[in-house]
N, C-alpha and C positions, 0 to 999 in steps of 0.2 A: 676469517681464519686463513692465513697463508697457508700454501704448499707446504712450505719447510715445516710448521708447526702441526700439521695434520700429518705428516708421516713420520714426524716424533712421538705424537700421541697414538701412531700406530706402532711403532715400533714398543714400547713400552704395554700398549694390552696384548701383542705376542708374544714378550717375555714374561708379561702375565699369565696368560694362557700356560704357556711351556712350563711358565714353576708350579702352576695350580695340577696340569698332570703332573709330572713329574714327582709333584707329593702326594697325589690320589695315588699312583702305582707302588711307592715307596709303603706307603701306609696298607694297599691292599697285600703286597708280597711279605710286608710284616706280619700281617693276620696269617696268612699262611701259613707262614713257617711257625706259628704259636699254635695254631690249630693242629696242625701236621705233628708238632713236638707231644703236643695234649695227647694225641691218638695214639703215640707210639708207647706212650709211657705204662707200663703194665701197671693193673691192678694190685691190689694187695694181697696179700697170700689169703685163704680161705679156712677156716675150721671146721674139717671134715666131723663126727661124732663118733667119740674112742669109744662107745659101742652100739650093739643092734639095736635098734626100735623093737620094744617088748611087746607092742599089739600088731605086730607084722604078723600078716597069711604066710610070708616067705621062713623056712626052718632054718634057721642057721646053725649048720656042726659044726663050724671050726672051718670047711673046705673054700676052694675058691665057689663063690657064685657067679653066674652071669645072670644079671638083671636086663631084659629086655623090654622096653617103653613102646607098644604101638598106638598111632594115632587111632581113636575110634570112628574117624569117616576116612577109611582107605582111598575114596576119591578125591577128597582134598589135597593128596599128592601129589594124582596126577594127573596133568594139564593136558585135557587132550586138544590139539589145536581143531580152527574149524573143519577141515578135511578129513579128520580122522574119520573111521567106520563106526557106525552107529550102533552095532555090535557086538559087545564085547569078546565074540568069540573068533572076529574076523579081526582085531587087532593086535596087532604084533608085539605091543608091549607087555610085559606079564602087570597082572593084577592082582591086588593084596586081598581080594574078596573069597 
């Protein structure tokens, strides 16, 4: 194999290379911008129910209600890191307990 002919066959696997990225990045910024479109795109509206649930504990007269959901392991909230006091009553965060 001559000079000339090996740095033909090189020139030719770099432009191979270069169009092999060049369509790996084309094809990944495509996924994105589909992904990114997907995520932006809102849901469908929802079917709230035009009335009360009849074997509800909650009374409902007509008024406003507030409905309040608490988690039943209050510490599951909160993360206390490894430094924190072992304490609960020497830590500064309040506690749902």
């Amino acid at each position: 194999m001559t000079s000339e002919s090996a740095t033909s066959q090189r020139r030719v696997s770099d432009r191979t290379l270069f169009v092999v990225i060049l369509a790996w990045c084309a094809l990944v910024a495509t996924g994105l911008y589909l992904l990114w479109g997907y995520a932006a795109t809102p849901g469908g509206a929802g079917t709230p129910p035009t009335t009360w649930p009849v074997g509800s504990r909650i009374n409902r007269d007509g008024g406003f209600e507030l409905v309040f959901f608490a988690h039943p392991l209050p510490d599951a909230v909160w993360i206390n890191p490894p430094a924190a006091p072992a304490k609960s009553s020497e830590n500064p965060l309040p506690t749902l307990h």
